[in-house]
Backbone as ProteinMPNN parsed JSONL, in Angstrom:
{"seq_chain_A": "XXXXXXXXXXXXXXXXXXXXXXXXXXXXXXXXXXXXXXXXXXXXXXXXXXXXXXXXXXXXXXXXXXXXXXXXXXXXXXXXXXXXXXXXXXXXXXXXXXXXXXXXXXXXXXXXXXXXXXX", "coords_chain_A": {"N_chain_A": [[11.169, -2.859, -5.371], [11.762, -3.78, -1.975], [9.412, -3.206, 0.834], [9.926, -3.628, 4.288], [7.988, -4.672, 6.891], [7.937, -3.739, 10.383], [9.13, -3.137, 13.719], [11.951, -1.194, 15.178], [13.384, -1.421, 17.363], [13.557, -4.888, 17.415], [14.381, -7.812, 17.983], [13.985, -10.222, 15.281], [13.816, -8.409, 13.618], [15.522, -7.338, 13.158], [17.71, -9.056, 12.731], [16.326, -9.812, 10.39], [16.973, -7.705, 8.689], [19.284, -6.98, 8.541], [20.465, -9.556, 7.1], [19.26, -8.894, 4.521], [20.379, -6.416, 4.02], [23.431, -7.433, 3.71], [22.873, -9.58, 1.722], [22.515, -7.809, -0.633], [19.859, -6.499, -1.233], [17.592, -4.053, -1.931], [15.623, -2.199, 0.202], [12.83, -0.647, 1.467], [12.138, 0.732, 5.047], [9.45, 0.598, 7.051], [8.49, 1.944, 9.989], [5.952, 0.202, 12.145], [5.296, 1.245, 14.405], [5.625, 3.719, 14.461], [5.163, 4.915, 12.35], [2.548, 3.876, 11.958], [0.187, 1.727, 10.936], [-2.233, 0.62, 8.776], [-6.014, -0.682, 9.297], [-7.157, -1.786, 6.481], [-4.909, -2.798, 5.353], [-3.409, -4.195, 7.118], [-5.896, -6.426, 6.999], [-5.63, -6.946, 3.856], [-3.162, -8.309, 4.094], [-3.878, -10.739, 5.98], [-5.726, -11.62, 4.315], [-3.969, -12.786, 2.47], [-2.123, -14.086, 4.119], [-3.806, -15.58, 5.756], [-4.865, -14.621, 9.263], [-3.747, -15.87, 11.054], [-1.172, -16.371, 10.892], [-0.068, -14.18, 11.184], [-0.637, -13.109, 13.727], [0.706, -12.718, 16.612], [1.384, -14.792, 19.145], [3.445, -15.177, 20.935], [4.439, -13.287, 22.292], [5.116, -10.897, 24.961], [2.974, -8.859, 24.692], [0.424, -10.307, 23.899], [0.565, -12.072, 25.913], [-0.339, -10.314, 27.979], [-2.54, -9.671, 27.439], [-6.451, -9.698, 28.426], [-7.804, -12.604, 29.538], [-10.159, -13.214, 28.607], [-9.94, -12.885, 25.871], [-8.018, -13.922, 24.897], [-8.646, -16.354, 25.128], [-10.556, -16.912, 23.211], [-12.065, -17.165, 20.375], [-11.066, -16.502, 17.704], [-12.183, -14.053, 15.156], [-11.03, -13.223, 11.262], [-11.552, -10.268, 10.996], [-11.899, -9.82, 14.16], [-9.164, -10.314, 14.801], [-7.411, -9.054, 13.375], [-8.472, -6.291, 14.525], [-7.318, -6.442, 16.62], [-4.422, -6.262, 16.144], [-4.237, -3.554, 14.853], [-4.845, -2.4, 16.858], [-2.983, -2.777, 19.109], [0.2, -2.817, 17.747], [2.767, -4.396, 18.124], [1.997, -6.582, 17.993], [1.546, -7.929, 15.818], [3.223, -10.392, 13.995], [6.737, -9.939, 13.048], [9.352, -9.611, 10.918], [7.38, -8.175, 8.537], [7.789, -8.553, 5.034], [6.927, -6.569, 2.368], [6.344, -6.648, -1.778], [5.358, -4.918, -3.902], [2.874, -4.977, -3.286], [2.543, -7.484, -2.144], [2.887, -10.515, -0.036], [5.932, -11.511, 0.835], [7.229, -12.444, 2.574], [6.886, -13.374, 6.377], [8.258, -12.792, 9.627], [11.54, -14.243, 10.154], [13.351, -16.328, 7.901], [15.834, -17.823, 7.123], [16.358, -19.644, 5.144], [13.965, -19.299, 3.908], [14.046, -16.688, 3.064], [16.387, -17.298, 1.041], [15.404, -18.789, -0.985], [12.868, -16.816, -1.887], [13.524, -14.263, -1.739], [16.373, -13.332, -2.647], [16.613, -13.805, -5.627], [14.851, -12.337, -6.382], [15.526, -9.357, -6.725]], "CA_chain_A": [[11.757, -2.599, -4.068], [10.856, -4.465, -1.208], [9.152, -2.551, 1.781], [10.24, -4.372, 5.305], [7.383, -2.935, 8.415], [7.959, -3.676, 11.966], [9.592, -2.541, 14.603], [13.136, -0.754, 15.005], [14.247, -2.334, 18.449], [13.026, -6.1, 17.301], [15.902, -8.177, 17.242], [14.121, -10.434, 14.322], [13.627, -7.334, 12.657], [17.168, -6.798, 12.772], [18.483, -10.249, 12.048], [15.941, -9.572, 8.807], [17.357, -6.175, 7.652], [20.711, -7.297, 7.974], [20.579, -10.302, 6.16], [18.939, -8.427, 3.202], [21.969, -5.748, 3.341], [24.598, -8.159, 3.369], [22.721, -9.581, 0.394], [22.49, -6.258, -1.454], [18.765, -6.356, -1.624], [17.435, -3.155, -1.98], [14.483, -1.991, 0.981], [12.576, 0.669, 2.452], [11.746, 0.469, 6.442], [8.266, 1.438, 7.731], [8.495, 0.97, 11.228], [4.665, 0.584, 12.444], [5.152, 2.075, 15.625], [6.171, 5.177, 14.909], [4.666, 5.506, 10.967], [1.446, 3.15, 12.069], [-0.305, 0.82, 10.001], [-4.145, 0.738, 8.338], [-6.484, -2.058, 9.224], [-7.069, -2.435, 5.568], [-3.469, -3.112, 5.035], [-3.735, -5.904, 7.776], [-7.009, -6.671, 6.234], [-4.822, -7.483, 3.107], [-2.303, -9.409, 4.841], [-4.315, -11.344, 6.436], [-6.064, -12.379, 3.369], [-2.698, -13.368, 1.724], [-1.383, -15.046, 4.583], [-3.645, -15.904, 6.999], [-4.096, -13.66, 10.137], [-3.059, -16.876, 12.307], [0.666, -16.234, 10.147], [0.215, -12.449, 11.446], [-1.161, -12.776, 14.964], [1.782, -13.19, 17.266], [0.952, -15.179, 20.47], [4.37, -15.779, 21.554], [5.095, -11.993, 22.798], [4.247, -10.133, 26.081], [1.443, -8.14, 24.097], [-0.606, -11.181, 23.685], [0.365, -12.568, 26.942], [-0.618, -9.18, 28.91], [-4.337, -8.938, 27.051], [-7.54, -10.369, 29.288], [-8.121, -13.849, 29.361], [-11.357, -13.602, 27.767], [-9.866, -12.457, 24.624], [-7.138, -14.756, 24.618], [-9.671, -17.654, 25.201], [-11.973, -16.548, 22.825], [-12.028, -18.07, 19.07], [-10.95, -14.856, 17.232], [-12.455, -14.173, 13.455], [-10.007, -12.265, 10.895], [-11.817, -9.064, 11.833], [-11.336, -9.209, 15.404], [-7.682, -10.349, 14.884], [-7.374, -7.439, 12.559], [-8.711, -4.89, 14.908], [-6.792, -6.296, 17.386], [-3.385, -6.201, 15.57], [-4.298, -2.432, 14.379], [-5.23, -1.488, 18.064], [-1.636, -3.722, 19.264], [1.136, -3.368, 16.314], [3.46, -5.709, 19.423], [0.862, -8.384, 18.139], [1.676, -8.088, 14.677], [4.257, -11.012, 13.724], [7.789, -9.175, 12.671], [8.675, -8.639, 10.112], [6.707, -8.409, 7.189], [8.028, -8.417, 4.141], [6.231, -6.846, 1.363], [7.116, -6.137, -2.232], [3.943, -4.524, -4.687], [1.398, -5.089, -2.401], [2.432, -8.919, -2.367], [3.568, -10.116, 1.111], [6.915, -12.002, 0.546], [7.918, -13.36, 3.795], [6.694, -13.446, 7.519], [9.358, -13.413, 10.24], [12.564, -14.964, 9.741], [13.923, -17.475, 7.592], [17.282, -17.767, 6.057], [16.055, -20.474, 3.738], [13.211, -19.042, 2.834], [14.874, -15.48, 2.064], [16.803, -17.205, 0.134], [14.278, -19.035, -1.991], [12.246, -15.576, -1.999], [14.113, -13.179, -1.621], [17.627, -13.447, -2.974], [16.753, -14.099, -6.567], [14.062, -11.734, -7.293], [15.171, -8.242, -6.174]], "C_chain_A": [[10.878, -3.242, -3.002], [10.502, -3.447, 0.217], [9.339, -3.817, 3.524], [9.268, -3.648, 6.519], [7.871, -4.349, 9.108], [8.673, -2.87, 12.498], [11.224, -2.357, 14.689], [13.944, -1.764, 15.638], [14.102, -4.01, 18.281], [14.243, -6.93, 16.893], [15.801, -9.688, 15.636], [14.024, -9.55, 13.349], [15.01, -7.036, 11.773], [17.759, -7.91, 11.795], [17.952, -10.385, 9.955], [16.691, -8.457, 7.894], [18.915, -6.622, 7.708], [21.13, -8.061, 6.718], [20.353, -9.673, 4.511], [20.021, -7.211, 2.914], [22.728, -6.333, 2.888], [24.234, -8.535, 2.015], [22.443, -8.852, -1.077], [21.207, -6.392, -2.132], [18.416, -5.214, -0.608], [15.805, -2.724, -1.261], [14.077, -0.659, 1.505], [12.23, -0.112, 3.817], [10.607, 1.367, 6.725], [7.715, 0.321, 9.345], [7.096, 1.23, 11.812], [4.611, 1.327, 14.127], [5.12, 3.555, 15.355], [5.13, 5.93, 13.295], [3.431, 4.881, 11.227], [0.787, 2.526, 10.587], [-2.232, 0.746, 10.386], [-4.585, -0.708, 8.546], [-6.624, -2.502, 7.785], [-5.632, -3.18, 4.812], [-3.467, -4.517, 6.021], [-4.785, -7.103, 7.267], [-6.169, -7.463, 5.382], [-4.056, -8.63, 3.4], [-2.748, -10.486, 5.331], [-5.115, -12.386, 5.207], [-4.626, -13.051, 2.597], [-1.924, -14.22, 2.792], [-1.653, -15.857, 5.804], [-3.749, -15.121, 8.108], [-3.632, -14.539, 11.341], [-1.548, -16.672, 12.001], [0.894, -15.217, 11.143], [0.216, -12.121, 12.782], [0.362, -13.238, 16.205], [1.575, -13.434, 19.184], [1.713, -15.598, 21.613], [5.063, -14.234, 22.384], [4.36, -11.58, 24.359], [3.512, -9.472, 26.01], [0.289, -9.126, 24.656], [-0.913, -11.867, 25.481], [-0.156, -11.776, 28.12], [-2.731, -8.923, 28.455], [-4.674, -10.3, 27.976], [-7.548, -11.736, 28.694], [-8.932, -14.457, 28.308], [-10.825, -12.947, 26.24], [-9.09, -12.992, 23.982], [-7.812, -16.623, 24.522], [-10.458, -17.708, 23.971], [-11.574, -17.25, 21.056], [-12.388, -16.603, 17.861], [-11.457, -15.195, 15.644], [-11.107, -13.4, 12.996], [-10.26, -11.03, 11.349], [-11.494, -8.807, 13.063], [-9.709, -9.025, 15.796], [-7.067, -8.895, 14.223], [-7.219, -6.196, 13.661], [-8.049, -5.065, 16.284], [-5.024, -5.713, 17.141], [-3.084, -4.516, 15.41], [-4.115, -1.8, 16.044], [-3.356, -1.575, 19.177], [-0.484, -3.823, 18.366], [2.159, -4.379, 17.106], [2.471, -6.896, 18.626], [1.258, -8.372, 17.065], [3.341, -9.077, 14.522], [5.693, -9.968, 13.094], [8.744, -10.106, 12.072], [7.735, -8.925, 9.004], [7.507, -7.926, 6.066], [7.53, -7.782, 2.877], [6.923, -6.031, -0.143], [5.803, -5.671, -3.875], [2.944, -4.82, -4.525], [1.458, -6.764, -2.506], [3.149, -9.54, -1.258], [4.626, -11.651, 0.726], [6.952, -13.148, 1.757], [6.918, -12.84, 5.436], [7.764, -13.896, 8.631], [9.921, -13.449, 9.463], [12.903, -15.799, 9.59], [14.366, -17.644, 6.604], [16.555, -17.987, 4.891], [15.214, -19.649, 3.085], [13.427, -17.383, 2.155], [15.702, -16.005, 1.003], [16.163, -17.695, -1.152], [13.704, -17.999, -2.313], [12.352, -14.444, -2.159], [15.568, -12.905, -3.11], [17.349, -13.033, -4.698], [15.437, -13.038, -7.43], [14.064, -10.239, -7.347], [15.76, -7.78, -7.508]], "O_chain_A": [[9.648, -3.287, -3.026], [11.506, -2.891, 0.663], [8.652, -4.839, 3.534], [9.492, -2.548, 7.023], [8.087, -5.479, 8.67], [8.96, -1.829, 11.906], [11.878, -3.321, 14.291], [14.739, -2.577, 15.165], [14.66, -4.56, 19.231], [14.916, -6.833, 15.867], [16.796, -10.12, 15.054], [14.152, -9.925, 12.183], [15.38, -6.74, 10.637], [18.134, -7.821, 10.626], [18.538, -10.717, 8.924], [16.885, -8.453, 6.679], [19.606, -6.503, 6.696], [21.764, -7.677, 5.735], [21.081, -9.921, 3.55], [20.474, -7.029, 1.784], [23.027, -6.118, 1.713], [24.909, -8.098, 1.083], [22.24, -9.296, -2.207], [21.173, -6.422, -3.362], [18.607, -5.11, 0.604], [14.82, -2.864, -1.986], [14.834, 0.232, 1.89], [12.058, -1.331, 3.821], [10.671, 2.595, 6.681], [7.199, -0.745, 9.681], [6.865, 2.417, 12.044], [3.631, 1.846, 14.662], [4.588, 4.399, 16.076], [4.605, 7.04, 13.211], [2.702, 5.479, 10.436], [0.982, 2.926, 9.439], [-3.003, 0.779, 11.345], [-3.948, -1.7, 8.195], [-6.238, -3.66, 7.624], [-5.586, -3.963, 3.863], [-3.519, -5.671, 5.596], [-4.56, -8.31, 7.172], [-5.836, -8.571, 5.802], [-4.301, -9.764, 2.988], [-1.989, -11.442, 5.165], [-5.086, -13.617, 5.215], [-4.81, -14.204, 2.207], [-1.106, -15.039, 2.374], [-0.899, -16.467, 6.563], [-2.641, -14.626, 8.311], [-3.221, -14.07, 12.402], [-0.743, -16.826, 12.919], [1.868, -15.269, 11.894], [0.83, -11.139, 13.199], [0.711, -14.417, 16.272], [1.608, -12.624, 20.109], [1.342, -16.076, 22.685], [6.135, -14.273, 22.987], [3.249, -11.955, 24.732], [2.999, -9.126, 27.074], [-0.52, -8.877, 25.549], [-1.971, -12.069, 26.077], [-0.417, -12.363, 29.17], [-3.675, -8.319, 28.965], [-4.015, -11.302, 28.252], [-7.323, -11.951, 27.503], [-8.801, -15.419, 27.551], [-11.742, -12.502, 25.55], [-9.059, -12.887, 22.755], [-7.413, -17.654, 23.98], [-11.068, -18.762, 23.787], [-10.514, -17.866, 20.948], [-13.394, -16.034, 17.439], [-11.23, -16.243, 15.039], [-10.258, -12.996, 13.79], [-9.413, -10.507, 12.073], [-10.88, -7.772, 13.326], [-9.133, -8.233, 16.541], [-6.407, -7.98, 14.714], [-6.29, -5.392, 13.739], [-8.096, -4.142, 17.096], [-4.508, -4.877, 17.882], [-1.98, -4.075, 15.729], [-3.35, -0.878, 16.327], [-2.799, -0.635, 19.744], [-0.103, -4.976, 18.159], [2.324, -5.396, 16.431], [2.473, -8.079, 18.965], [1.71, -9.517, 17.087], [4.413, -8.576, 14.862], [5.2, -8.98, 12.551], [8.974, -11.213, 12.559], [7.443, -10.087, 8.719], [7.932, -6.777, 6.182], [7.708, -8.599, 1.974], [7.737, -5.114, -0.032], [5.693, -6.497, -4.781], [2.066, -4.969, -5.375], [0.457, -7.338, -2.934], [4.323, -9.174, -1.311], [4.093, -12.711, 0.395], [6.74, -14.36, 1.733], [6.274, -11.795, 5.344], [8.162, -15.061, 8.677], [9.656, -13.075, 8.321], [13.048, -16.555, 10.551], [13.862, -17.676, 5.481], [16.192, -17.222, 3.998], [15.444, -19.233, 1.95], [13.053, -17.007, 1.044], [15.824, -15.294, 0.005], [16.338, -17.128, -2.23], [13.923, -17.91, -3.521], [11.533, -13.648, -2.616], [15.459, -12.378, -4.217], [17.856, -11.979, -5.081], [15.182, -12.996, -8.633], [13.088, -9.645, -7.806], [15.789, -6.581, -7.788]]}, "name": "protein", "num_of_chains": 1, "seq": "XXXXXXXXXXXXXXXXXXXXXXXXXXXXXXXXXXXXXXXXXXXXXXXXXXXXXXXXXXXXXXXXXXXXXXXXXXXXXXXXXXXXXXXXXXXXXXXXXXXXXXXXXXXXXXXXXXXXXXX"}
């Protein structure tokens, strides 16, 4: 079973959970706002994908934090503890499916390469 986190109101969140209904793949939802998420779990993620995949610099989170932090030449740790402190910063959605992170965001194709054929 694949576990889907982000956020409820997120409209790639949505465009993700739909797609995987229509395709009758079978998910739980852990929305980090409301159920929150462990830095070691980002920790994780980050090792599997990168926390430049994870860090989302295109939202009004990122664009609302201080200069100097947005300037600054972030390690995984600080991205981490920023992500944990910020779940808005955390890319949406994540995909994951036995502690193995599937997908990032949205993308048809690659749900269907990834998704589609292994649930």
């Amino acid at each position: 079973m694949y576990t889907v986190y982000g956020i409820k109101n997120c409209d790639t969140v949505k465009k993700a959970t739909n797609w995987l209904t229509q395709h009758k793949i079978p998910f739980t939802f852990h929305d980090y706002k409301t159920e929150g998420i462990t830095r070691s779990r980002l920790t994780d993620w980050s090792r599997q994908t990168g926390w430049e995949v994870l860090l989302n610099k295109k939202g009004t989170t990122w664009r609302n934090l201080d200069a100097t932090v947005k300037e600054k030449s972030l390690t995984q740790k600080e991205a981490v503890q920023l992500m944990a402190a910020h779940t808005s910063l955390i890319k949406r959605p994540v995909i994951e499916r036995d502690g193995k992170v599937i997908a990032v965001g949205f993308d048809e194709l690659k749900y269907k390469e990834n998704l589609s054929s292994k649930h």
